[in-house]
CHARMM internal coordinates of N, CA and C (Angstrom, degrees):
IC EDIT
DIST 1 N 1 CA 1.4503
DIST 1 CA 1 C 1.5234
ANGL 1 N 1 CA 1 C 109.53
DIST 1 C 2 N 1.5583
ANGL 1 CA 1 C 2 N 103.79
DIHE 1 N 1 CA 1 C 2 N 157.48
DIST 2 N 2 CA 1.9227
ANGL 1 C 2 N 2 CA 88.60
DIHE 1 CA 1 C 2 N 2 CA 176.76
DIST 2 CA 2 C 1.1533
ANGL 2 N 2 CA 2 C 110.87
DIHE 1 C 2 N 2 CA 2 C -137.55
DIST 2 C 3 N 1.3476
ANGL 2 CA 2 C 3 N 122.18
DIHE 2 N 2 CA 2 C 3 N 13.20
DIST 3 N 3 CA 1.3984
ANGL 2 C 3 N 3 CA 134.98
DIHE 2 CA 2 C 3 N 3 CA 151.53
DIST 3 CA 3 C 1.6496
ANGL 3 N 3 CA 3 C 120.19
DIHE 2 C 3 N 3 CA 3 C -131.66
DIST 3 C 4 N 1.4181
ANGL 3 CA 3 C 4 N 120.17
DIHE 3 N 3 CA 3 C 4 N 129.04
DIST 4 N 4 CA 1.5155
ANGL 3 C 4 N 4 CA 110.61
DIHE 3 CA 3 C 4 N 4 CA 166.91
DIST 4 CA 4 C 1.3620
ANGL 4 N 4 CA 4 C 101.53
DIHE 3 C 4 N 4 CA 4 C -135.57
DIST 4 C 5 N 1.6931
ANGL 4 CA 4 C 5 N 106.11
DIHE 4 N 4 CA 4 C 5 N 146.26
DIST 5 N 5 CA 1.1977
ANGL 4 C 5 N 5 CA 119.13
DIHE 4 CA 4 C 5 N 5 CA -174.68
DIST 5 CA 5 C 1.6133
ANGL 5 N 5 CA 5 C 126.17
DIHE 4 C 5 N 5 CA 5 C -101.19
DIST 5 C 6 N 0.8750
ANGL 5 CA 5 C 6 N 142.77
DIHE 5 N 5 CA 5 C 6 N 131.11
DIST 6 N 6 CA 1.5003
ANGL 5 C 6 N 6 CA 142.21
DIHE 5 CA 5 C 6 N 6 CA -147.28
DIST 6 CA 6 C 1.4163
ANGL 6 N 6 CA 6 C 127.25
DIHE 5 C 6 N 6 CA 6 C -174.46
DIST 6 C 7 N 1.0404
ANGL 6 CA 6 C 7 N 124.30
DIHE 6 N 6 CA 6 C 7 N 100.86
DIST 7 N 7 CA 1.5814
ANGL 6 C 7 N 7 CA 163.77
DIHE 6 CA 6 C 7 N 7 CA 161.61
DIST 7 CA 7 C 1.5226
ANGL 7 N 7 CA 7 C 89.15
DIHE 6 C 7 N 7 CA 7 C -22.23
DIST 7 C 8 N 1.6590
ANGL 7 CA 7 C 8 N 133.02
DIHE 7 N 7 CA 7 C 8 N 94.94
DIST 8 N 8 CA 1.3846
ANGL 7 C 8 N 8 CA 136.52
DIHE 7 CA 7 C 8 N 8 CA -178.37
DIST 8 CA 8 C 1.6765
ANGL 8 N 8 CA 8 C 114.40
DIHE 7 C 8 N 8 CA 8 C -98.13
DIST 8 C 9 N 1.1462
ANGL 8 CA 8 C 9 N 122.33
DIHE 8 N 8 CA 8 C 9 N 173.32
DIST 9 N 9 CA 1.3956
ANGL 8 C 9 N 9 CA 98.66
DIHE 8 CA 8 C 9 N 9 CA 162.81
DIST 9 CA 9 C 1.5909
ANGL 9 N 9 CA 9 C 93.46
DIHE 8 C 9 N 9 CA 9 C -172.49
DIST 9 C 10 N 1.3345
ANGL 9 CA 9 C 10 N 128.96
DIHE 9 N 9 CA 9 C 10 N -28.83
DIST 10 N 10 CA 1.3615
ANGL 9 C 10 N 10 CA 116.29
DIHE 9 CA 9 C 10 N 10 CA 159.48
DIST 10 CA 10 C 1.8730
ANGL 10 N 10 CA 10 C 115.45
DIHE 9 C 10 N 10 CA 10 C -114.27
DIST 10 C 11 N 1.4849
ANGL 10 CA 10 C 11 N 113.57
DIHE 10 N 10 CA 10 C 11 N 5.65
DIST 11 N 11 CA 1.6530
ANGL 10 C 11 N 11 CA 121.44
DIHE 10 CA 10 C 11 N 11 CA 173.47
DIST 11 CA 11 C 1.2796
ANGL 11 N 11 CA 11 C 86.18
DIHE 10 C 11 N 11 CA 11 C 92.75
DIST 11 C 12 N 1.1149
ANGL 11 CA 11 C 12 N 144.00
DIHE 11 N 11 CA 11 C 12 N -31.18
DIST 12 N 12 CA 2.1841
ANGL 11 C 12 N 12 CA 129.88
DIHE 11 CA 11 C 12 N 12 CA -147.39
DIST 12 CA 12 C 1.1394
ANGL 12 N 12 CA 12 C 95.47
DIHE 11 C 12 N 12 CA 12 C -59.28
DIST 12 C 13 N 1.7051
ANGL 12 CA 12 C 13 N 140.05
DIHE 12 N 12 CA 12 C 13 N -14.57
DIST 13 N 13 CA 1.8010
ANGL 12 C 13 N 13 CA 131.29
DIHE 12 CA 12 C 13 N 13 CA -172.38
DIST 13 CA 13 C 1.7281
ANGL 13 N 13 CA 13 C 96.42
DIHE 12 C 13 N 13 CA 13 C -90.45
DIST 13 C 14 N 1.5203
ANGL 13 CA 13 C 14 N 101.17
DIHE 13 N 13 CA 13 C 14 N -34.33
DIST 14 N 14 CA 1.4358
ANGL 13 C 14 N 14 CA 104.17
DIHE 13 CA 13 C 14 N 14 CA 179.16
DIST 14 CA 14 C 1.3023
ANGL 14 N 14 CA 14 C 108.75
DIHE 13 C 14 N 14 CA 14 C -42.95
DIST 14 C 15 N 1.5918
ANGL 14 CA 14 C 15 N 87.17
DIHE 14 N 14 CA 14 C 15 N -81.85
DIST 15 N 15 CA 1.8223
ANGL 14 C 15 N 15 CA 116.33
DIHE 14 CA 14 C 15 N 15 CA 179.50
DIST 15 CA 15 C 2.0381
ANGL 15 N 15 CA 15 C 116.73
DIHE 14 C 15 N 15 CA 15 C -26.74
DIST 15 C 16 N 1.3527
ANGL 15 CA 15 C 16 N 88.68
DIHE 15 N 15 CA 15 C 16 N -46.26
DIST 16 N 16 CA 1.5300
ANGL 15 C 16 N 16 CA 78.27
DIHE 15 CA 15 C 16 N 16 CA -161.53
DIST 16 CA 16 C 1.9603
ANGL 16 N 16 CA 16 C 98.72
DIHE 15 C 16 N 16 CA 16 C -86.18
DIST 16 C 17 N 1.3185
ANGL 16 CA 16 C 17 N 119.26
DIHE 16 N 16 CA 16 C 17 N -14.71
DIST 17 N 17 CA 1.3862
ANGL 16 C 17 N 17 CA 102.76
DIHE 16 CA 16 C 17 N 17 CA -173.73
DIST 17 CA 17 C 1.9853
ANGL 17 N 17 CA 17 C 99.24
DIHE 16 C 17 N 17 CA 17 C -108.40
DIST 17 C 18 N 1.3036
ANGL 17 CA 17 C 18 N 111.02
DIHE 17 N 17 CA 17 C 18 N 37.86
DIST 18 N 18 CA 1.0212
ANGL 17 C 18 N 18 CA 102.71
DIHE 17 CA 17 C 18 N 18 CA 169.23
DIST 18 CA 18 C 1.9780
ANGL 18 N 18 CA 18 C 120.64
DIHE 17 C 18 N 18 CA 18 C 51.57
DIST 18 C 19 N 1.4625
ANGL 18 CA 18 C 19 N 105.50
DIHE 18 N 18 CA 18 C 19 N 37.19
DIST 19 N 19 CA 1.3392
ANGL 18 C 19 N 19 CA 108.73
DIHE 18 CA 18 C 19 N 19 CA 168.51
DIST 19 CA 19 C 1.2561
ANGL 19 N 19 CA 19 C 111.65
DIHE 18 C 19 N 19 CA 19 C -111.31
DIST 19 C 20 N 2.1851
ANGL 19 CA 19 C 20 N 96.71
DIHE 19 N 19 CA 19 C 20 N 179.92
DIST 20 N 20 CA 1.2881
ANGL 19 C 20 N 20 CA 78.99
DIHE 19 CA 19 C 20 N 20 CA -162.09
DIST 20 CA 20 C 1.6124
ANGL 20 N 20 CA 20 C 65.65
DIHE 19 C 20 N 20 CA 20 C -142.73
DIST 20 C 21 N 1.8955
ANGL 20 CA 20 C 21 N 116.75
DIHE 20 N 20 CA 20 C 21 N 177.19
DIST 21 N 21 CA 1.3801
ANGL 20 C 21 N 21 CA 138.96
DIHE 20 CA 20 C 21 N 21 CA -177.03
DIST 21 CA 21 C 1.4314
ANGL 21 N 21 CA 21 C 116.07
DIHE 20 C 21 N 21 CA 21 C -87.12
DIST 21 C 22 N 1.1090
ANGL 21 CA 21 C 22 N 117.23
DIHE 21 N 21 CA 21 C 22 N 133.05
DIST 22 N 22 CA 1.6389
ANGL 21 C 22 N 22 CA 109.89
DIHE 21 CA 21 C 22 N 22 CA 173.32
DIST 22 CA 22 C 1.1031
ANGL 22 N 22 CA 22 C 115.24
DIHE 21 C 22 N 22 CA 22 C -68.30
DIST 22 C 23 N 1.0514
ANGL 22 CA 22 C 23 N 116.84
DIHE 22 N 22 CA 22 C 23 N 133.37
DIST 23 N 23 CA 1.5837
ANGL 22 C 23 N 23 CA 141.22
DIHE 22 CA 22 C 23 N 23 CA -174.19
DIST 23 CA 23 C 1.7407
ANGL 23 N 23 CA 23 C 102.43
DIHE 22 C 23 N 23 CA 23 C -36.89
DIST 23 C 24 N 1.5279
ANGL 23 CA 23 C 24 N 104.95
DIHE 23 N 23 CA 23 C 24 N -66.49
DIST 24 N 24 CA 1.3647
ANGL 23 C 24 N 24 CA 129.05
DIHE 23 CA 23 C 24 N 24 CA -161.68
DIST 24 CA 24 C 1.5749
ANGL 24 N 24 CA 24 C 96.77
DIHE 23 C 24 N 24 CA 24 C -93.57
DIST 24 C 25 N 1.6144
ANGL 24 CA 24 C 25 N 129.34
DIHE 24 N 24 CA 24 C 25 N -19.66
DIST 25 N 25 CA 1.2506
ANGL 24 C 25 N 25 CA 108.53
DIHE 24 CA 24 C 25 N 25 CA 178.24
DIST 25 CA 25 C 1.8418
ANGL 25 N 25 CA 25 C 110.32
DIHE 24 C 25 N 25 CA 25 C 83.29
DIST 25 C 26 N 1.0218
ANGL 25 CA 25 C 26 N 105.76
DIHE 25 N 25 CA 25 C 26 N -12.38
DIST 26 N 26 CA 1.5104
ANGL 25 C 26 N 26 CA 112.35
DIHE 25 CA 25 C 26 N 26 CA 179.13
DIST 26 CA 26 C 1.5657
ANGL 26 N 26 CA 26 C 108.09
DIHE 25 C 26 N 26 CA 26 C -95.13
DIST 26 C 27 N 1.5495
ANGL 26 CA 26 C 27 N 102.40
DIHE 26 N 26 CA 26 C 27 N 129.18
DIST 27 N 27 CA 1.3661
ANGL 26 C 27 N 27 CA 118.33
DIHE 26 CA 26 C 27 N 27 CA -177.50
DIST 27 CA 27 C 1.2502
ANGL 27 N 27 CA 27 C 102.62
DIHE 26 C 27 N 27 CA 27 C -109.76
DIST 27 C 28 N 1.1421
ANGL 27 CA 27 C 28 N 154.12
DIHE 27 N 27 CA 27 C 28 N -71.68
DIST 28 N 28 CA 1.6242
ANGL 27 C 28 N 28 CA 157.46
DIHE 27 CA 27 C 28 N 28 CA 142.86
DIST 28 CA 28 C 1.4414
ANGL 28 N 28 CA 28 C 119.67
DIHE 27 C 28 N 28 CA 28 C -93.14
DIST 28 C 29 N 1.3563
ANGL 28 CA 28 C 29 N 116.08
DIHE 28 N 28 CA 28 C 29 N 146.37
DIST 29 N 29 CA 1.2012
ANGL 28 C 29 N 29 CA 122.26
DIHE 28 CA 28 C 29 N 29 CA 166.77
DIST 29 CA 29 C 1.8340
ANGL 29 N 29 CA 29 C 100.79
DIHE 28 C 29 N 29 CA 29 C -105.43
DIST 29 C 30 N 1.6051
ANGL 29 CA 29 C 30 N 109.84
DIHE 29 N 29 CA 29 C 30 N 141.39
DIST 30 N 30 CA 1.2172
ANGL 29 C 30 N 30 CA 109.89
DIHE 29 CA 29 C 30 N 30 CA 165.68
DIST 30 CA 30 C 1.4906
ANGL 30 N 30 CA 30 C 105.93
DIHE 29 C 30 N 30 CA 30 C -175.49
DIST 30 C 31 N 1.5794
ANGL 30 CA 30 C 31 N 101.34
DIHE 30 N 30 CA 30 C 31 N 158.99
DIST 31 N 31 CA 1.7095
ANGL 30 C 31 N 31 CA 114.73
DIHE 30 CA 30 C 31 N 31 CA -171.66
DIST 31 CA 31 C 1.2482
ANGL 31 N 31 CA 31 C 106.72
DIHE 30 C 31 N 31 CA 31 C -106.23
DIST 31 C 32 N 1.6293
ANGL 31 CA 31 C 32 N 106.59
DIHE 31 N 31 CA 31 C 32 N 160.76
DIST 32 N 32 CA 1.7911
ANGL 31 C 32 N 32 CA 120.33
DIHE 31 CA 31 C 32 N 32 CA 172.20
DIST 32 CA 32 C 1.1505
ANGL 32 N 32 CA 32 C 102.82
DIHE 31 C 32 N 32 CA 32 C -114.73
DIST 32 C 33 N 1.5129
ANGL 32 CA 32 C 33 N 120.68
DIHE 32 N 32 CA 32 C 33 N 128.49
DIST 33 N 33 CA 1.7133
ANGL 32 C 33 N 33 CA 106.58
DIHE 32 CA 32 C 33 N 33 CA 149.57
DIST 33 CA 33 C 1.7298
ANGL 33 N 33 CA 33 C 102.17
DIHE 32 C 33 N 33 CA 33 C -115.60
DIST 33 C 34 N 1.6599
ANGL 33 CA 33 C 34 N 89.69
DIHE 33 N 33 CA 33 C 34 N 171.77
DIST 34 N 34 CA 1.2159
ANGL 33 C 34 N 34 CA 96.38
DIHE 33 CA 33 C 34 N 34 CA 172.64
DIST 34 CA 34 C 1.5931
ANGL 34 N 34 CA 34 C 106.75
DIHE 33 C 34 N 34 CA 34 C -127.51
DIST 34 C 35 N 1.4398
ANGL 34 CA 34 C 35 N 99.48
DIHE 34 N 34 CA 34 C 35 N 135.59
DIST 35 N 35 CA 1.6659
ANGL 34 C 35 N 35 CA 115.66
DIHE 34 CA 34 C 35 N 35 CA -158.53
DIST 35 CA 35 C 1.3987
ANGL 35 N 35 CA 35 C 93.74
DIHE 34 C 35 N 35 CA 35 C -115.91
DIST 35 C 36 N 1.5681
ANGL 35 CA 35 C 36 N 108.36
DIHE 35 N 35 CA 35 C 36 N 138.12
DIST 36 N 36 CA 2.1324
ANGL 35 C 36 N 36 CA 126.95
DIHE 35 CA 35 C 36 N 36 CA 163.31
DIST 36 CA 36 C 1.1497
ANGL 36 N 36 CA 36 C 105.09
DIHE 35 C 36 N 36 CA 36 C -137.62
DIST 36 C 37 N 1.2333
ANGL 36 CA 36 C 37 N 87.53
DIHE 36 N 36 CA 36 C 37 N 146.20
DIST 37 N 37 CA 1.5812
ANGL 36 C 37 N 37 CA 105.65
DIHE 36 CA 36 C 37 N 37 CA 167.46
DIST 37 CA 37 C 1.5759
ANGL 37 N 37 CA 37 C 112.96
DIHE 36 C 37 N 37 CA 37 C -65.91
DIST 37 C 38 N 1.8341
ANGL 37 CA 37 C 38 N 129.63
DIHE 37 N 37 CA 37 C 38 N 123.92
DIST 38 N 38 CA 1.1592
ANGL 37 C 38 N 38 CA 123.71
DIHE 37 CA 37 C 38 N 38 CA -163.48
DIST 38 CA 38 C 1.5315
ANGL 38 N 38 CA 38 C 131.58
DIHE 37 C 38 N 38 CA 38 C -22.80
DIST 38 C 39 N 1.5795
ANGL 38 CA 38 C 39 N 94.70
DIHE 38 N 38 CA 38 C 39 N -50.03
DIST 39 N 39 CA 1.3197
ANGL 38 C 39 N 39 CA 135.98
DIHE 38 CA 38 C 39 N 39 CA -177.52
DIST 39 CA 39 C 1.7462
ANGL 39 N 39 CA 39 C 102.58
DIHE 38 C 39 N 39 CA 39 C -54.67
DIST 39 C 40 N 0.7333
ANGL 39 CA 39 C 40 N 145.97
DIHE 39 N 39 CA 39 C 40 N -51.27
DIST 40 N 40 CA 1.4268
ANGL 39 C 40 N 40 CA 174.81
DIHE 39 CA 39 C 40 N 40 CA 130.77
DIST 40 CA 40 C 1.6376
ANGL 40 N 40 CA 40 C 111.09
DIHE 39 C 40 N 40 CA 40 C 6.71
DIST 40 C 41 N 1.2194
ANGL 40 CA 40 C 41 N 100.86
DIHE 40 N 40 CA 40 C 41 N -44.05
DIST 41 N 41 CA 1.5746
ANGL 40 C 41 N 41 CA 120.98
DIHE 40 CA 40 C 41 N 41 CA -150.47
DIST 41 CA 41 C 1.9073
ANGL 41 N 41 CA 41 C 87.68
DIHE 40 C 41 N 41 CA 41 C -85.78
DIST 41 C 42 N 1.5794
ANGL 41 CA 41 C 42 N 126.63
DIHE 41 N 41 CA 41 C 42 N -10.97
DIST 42 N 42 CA 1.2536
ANGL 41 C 42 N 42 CA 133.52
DIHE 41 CA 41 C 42 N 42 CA 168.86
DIST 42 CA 42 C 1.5773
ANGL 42 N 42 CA 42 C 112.02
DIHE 41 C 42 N 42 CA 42 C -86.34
DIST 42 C 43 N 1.5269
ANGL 42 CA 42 C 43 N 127.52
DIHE 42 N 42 CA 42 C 43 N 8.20
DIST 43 N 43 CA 1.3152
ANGL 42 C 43 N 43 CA 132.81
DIHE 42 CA 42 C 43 N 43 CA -129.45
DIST 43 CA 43 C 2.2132
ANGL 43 N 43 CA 43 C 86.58
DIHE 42 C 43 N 43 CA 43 C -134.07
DIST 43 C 44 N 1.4900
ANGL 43 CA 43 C 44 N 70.93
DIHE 43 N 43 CA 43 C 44 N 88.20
DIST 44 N 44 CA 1.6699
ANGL 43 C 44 N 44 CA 79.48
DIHE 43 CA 43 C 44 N 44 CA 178.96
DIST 44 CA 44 C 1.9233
ANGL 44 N 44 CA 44 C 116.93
DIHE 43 C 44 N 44 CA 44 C -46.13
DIST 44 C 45 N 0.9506
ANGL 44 CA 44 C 45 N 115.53
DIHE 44 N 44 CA 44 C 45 N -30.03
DIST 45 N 45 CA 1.7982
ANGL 44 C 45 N 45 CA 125.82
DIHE 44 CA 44 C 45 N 45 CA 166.25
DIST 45 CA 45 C 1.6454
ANGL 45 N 45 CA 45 C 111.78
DIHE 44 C 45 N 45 CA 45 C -44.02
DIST 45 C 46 N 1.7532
ANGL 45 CA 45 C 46 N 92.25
DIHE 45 N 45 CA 45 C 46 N -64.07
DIST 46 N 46 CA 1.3695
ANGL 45 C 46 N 46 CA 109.76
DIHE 45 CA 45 C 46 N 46 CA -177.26
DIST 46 CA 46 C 1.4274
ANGL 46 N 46 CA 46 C 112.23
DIHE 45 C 46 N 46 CA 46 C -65.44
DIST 46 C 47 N 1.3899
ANGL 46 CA 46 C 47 N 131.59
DIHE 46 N 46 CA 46 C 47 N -29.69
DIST 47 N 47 CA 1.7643
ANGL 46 C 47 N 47 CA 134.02
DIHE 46 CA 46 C 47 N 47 CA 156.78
DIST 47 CA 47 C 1.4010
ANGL 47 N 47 CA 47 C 106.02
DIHE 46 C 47 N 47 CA 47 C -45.01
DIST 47 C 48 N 1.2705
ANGL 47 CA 47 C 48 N 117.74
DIHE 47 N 47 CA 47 C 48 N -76.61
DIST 48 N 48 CA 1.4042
ANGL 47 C 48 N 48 CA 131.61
DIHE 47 CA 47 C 48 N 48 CA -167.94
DIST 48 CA 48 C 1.3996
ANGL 48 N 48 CA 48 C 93.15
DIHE 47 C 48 N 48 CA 48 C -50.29
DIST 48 C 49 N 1.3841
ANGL 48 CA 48 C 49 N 156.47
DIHE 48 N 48 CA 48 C 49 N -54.24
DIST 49 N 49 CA 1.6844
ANGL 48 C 49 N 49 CA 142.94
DIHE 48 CA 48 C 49 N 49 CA -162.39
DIST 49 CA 49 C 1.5264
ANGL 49 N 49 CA 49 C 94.09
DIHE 48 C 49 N 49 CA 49 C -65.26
DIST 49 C 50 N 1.4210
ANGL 49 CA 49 C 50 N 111.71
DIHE 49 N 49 CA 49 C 50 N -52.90
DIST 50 N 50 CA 1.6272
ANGL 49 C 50 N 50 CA 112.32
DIHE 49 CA 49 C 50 N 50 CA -166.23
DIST 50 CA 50 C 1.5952
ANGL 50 N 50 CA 50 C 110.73
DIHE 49 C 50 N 50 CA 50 C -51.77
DIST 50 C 51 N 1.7926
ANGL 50 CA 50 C 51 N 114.77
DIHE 50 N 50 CA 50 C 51 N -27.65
DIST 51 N 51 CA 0.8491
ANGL 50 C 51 N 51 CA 133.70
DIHE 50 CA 50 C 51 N 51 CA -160.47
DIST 51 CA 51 C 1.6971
ANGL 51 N 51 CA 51 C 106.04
DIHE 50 C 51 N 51 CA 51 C -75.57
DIST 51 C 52 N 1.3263
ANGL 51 CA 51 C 52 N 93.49
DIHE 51 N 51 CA 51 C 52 N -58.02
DIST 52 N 52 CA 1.5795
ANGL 51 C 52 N 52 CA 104.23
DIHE 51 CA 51 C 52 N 52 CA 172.62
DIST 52 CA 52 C 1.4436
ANGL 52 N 52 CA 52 C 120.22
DIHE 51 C 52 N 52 CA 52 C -42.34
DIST 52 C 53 N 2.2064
ANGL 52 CA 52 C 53 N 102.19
DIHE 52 N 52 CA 52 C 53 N -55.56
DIST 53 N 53 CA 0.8543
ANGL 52 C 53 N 53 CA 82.05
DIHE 52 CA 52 C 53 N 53 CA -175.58
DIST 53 CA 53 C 1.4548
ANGL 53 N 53 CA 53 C 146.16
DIHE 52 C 53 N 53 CA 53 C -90.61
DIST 53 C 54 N 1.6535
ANGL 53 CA 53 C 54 N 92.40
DIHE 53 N 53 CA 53 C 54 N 3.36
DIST 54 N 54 CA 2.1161
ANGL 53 C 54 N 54 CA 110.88
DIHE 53 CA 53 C 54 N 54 CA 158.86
DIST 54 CA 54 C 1.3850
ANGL 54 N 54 CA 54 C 99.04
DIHE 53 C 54 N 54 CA 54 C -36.87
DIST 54 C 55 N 1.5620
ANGL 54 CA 54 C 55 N 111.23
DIHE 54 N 54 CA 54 C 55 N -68.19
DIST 55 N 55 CA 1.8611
ANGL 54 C 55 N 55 CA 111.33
DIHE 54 CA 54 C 55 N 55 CA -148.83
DIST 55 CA 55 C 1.0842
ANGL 55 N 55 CA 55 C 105.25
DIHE 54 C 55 N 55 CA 55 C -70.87
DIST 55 C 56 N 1.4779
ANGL 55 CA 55 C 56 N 127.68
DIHE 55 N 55 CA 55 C 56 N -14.77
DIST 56 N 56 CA 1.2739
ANGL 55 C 56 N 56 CA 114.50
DIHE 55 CA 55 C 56 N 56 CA 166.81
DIST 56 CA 56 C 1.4293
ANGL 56 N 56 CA 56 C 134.51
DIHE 55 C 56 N 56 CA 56 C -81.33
DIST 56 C 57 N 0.9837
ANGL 56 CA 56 C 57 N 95.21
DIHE 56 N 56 CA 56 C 57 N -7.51
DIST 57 N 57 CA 2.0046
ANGL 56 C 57 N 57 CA 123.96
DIHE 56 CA 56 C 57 N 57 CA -179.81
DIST 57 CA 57 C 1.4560
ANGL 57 N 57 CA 57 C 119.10
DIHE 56 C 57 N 57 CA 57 C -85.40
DIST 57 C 58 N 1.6736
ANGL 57 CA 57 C 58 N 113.41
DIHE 57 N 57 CA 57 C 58 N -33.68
DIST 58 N 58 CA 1.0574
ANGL 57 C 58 N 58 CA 125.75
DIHE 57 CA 57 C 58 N 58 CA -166.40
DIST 58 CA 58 C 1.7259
ANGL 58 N 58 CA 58 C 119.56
DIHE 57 C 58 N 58 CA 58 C 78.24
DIST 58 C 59 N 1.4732
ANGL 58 CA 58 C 59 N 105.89
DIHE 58 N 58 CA 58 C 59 N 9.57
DIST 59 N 59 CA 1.6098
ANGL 58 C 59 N 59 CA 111.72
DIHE 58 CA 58 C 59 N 59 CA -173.25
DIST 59 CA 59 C 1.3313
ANGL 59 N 59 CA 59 C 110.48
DIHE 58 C 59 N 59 CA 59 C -57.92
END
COOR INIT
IC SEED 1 N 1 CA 1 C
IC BUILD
């Protein structure tokens, strides 16, 4: 393997298997969309999720 990921909290898993920290801390980069059917996009439910998920984004 040439990356493993692992939940640290005093290094001793580090320490003893000879790892080391990512520089940047970045393990994957990746995006979400959210997809409707055209029809949908009139679908007061489907507002309110989009809605949520603005305020949760800060968009």
């Amino acid at each position: 393997s040439t990356s493993i990921v692992d939940i640290t909290s005093t290094g001793s898993t580090l320490r003893a298997n000879r790892l080391k920290v990512l520089e940047d801390g970045i393990i994957l980069r990746s995006q979400a969309c959210l997809v409707s059917a055209r029809r949908s996009h009139t679908s007061r439910r489907v507002e309110e999720i989009a809605a949520r998920i603005r305020a949760g984004l800060e968009i």
